[in-house]
PAZAPA-4460 file (N, C-alpha, C; in steps of 0.05 Angstrom, whole numbers, plus 32768, in hexadecimal, padded with zeros to 4 digits):
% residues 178
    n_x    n_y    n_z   ca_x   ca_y   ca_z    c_x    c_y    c_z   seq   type   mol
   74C0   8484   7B6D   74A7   8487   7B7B   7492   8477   7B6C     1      X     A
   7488   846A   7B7D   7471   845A   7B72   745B   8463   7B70     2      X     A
   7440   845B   7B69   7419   8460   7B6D   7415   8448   7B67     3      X     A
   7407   843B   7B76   73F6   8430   7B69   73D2   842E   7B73     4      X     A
   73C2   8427   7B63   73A4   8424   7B6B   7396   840F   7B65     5      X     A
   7388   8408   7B6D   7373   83EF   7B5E   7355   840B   7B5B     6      X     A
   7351   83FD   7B37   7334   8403   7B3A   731F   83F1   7B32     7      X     A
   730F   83EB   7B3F   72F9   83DD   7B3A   72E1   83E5   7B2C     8      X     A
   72CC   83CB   7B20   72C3   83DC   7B0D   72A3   83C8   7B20     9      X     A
   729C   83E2   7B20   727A   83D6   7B37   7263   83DF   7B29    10      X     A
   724C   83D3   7B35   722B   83E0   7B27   722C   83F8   7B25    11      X     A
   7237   8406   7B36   723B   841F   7B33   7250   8433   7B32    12      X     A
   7268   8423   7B1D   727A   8430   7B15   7291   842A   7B22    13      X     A
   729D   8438   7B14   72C5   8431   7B23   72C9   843C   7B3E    14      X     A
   72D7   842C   7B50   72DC   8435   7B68   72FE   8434   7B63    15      X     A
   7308   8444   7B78   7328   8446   7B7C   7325   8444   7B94    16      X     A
   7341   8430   7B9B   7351   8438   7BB2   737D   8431   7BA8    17      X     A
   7382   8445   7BB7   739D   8443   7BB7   73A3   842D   7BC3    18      X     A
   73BD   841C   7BC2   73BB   8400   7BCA   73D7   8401   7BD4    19      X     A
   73E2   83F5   7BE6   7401   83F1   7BED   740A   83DA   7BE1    20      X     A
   7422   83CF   7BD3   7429   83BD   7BCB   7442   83B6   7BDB    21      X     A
   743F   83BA   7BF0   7457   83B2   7C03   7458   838F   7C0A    22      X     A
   743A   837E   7C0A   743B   8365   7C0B   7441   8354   7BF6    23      X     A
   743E   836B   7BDB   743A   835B   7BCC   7452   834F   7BB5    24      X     A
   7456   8338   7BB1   746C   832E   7BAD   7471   831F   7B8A    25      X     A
   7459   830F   7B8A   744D   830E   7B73   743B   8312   7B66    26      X     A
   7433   8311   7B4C   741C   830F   7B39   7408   8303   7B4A    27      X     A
   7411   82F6   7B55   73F4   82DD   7B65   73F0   82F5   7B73    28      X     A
   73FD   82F9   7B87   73F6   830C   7BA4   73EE   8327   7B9B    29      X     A
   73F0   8334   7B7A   73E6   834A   7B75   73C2   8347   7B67    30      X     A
   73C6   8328   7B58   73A7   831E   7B55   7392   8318   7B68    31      X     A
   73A0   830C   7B7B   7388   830F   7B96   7389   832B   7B9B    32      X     A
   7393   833E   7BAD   7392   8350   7BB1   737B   8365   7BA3    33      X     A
   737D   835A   7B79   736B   836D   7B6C   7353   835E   7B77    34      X     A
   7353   8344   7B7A   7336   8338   7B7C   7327   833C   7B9E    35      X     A
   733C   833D   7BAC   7333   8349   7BC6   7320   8368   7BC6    36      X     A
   732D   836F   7BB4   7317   8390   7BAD   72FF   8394   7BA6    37      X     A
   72FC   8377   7B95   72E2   8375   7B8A   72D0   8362   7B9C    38      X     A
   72BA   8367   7BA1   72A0   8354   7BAC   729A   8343   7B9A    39      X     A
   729C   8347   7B81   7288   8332   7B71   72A6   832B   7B59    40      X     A
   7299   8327   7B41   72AF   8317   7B25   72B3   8332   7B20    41      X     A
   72B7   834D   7B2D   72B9   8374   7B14   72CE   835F   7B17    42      X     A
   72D3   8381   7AF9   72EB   8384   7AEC   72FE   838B   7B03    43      X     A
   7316   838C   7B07   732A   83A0   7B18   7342   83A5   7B06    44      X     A
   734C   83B9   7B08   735F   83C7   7AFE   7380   83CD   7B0F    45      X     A
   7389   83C4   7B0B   73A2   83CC   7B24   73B3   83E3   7B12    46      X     A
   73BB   83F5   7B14   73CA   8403   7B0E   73E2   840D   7B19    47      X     A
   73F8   8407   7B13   741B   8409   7B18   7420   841B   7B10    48      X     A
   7431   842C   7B1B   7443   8445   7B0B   745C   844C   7B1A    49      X     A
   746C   844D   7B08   7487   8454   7B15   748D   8474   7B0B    50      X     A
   748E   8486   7B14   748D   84A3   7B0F   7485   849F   7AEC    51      X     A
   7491   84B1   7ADC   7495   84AE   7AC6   74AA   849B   7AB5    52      X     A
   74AF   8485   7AC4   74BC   8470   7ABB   74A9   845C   7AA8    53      X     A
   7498   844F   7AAE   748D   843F   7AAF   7466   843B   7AB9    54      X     A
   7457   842C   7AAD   7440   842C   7ABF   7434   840F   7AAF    55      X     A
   7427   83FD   7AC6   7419   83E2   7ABB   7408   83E0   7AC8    56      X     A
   73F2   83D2   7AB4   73CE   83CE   7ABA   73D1   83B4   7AC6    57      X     A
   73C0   83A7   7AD2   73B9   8388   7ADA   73A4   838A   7AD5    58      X     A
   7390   837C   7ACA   7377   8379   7AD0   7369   8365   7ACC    59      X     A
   735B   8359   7AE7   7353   8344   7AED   7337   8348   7AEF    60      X     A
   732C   832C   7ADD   730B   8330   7ADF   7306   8315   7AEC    61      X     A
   72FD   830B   7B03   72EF   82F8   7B11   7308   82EA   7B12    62      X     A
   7302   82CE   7B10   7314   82BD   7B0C   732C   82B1   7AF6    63      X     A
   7325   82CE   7AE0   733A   82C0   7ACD   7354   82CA   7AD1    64      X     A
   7369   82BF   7AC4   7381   82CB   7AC7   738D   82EA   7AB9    65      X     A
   7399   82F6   7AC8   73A1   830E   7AC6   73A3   831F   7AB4    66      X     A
   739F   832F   7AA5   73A9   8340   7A90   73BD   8350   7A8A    67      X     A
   73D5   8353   7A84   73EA   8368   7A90   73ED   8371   7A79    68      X     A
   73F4   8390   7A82   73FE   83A7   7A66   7419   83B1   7A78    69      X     A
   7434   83B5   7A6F   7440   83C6   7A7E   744C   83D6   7A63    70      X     A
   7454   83F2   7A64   7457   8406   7A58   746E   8403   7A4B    71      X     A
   7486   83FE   7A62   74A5   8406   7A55   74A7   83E7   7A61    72      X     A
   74B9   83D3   7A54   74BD   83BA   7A5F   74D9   83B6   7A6A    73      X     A
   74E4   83C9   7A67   7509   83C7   7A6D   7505   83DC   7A88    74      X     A
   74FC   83EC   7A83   74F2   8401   7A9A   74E4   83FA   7AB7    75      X     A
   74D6   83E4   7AAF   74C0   83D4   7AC7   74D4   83B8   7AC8    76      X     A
   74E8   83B3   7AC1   74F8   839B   7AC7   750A   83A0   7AD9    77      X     A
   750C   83BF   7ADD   7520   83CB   7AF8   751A   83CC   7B05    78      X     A
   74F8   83C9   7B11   74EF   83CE   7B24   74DE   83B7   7B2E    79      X     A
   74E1   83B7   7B4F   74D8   839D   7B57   74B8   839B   7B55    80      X     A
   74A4   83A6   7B4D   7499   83AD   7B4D   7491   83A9   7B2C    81      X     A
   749F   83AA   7B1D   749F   83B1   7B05   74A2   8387   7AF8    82      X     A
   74B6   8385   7B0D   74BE   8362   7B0B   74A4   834D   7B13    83      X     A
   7493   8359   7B22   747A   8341   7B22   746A   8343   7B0C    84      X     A
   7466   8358   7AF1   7454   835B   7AE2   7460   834F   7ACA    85      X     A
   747C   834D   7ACD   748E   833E   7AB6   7494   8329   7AB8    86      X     A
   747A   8316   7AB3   747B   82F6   7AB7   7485   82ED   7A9E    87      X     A
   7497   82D4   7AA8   749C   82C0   7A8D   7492   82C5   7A74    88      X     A
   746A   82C0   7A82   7459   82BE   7A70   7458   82CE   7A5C    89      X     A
   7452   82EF   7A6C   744F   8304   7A5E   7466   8309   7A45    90      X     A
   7481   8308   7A53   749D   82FB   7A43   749A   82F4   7A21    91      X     A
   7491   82D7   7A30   748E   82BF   7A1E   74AC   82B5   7A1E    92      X     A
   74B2   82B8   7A35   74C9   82A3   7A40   74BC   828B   7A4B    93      X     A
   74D2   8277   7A46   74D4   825A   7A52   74D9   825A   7A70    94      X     A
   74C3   8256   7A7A   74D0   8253   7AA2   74ED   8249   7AA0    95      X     A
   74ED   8230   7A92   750B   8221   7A9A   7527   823F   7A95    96      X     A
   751F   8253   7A78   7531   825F   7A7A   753F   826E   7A91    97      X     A
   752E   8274   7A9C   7536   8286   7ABC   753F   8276   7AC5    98      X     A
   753A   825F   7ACB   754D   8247   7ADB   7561   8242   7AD3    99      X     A
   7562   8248   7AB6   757D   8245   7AA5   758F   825B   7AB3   100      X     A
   758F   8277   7AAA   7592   828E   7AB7   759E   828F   7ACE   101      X     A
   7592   827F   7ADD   7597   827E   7AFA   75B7   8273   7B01   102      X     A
   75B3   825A   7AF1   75C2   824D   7AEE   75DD   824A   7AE9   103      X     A
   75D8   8263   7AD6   75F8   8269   7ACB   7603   8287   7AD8   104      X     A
   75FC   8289   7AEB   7606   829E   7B06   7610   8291   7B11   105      X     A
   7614   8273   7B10   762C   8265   7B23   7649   8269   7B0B   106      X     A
   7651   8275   7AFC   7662   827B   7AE8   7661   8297   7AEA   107      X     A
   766A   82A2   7B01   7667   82BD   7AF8   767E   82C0   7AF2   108      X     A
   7684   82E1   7ADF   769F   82EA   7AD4   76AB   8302   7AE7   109      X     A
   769A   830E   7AF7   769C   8326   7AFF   7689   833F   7AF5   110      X     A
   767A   8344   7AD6   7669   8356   7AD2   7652   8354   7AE1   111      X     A
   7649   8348   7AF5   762F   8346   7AFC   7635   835B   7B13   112      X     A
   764E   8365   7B1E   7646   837F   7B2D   7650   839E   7B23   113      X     A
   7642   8391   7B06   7634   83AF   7AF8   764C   83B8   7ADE   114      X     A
   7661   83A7   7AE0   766B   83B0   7ACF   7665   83A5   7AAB   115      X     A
   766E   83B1   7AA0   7664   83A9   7A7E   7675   8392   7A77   116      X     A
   7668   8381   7A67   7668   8370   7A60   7678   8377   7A42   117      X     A
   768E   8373   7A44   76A1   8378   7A2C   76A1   8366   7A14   118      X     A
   768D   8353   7A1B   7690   833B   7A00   7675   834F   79F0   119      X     A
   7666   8360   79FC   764A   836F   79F2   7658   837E   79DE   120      X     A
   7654   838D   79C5   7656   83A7   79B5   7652   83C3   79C4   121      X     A
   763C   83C7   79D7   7637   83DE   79E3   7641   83DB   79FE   122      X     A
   7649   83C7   7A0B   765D   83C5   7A22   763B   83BA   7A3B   123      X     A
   7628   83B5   7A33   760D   83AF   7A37   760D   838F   7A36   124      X     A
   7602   8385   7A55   75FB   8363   7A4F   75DF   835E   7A43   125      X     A
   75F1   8353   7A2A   75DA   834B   7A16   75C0   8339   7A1E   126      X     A
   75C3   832E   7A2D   75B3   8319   7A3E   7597   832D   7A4B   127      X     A
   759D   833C   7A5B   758F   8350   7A6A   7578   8357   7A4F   128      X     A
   758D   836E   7A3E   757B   837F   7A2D   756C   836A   7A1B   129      X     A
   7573   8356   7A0A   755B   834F   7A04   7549   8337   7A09   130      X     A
   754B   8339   7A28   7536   832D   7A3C   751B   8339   7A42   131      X     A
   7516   834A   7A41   7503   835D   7A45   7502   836D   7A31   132      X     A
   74ED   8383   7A1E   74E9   838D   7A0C   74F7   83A8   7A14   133      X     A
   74F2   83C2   7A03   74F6   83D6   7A16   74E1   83E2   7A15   134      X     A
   74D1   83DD   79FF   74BA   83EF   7A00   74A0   83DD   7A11   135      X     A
   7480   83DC   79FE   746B   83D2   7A11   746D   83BB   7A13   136      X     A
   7468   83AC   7A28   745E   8384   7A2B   7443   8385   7A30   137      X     A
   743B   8369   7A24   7425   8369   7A33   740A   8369   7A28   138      X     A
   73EF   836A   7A23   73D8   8365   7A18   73D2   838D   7A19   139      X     A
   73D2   8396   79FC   73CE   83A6   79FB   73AA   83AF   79F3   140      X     A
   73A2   8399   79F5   737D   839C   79F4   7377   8395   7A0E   141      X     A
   7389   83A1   7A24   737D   8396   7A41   7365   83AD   7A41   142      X     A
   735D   83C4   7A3C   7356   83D7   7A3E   733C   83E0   7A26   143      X     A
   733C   83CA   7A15   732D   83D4   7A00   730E   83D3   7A07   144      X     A
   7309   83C2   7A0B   72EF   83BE   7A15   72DD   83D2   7A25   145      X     A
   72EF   83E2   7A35   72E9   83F4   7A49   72F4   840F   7A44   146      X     A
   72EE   8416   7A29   72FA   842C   7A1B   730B   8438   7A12   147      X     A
   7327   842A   7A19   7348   8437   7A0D   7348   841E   79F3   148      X     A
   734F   8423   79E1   734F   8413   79D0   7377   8406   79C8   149      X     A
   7383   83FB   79BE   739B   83F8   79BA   73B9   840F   79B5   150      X     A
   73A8   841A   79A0   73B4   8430   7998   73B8   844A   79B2   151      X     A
   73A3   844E   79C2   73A2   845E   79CA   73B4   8462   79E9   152      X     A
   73BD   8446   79EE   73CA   8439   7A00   73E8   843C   79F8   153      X     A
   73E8   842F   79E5   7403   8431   79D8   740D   844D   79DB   154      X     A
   7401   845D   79D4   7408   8483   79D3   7410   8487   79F2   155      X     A
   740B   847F   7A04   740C   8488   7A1C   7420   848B   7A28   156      X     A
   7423   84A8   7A35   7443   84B7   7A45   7438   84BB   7A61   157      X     A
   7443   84D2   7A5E   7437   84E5   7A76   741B   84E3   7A7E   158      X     A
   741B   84E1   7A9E   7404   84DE   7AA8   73F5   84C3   7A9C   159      X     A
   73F9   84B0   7A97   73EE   849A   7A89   73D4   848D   7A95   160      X     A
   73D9   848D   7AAE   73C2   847E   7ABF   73B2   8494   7AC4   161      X     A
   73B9   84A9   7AC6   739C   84BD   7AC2   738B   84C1   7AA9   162      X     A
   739D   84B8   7A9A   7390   84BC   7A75   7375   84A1   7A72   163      X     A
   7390   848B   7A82   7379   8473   7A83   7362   8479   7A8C   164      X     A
   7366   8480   7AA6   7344   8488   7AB5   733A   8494   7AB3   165      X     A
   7341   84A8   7AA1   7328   84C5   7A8F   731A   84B3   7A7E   166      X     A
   7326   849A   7A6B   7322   848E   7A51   7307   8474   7A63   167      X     A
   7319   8475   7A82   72FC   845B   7A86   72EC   846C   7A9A   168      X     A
   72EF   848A   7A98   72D0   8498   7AA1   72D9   8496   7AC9   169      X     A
   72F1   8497   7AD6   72F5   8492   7AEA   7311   84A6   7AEC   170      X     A
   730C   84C0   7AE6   732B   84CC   7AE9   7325   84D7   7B06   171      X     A
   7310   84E3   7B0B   7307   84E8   7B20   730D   84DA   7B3E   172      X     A
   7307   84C7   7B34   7310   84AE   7B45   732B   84AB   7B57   173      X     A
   7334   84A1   7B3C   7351   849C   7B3A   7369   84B8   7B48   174      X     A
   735A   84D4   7B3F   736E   84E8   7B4D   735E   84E8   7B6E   175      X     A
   7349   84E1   7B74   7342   84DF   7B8F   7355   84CD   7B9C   176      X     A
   7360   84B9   7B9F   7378   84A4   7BA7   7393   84A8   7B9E   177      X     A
   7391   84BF   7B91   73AB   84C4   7B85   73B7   84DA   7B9B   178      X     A
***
């Protein structure tokens, strides 16, 4: 089960609305979307959550490019949802490698429908696990400026995106759309 919200940050404070991400396909189509919310350069906030799996920030101010925090990075790589916030960039993968990747799925062996990969030690394709982190990705000072500082991000479990919006003065908010 998913949530997600955009919150915006206006003359007069954070606004929420719950948002459907059914159009949305990429990072591009989730950055307009934040900027569609806003009238002017605010801040906006998109907030992702996958039950207690997982949860990632976007946040886009005017025209610059994106900010992403996601929580668990192996956790948000299962989910499609989880796959537009885990850019190359964020990575610090090589585009061409995915093309590489791609590439060598014309060699398949047979493990790619799920079974273990026996050349691995843990019976786990090594390729997968350390493609993605398992713990946080991502700019962990997305948030500092606006009161969660690094550390305090890092700590974050349960209920996470409510912790956030107590910390930016909008919990109120945020459980109104919730």
């Amino acid at each position: 089960m998913y949530f997600a919200a955009l919150l915006a940050r206006t003359e007069d404070g954070w606004e929420a609305s719950d948002t459907e991400l059914d159009d949305v396909e990429t990072l591009s189509d989730l950055t307009e979307l934040a900027r569609d919310a806003s009238g002017d350069d605010d801040t906006v906030l998109v907030f992702i959550e996958q039950e207690d799996s997982w949860f990632g920030v976007v946040r886009v101010d005017g025209e610059e490019d994106p900010r992403i925090y996601v929580s668990q990075g192996q956790a948000a790589a299962r989910s499609s949802y989880g796959e537009i916030l885990l850019t190359d960039e964020l990575l610090g993968r090589d585009p061409g490698d995915t093309l590489a990747a791609l590439e060598e799925l014309v060699d398949l062996d047979g493990t790619e429908d799920g079974e273990p990969d026996k050349d691995s030690p843990d019976g786990a394709d090594s390729d997968a696990s350390d493609a993605v982190p398992a713990g946080p990705v991502g700019d962990i000072a997305i948030l500092a400026d606006l009161g969660m500082d690094e550390k305090e991000l890092l700590s974050l479990e349960a209920d996470a995106l409510g912790q956030i919006a107590d910390a930016l003065g909008a919990s109120e908010i945020l459980q109104a759309v919730r």
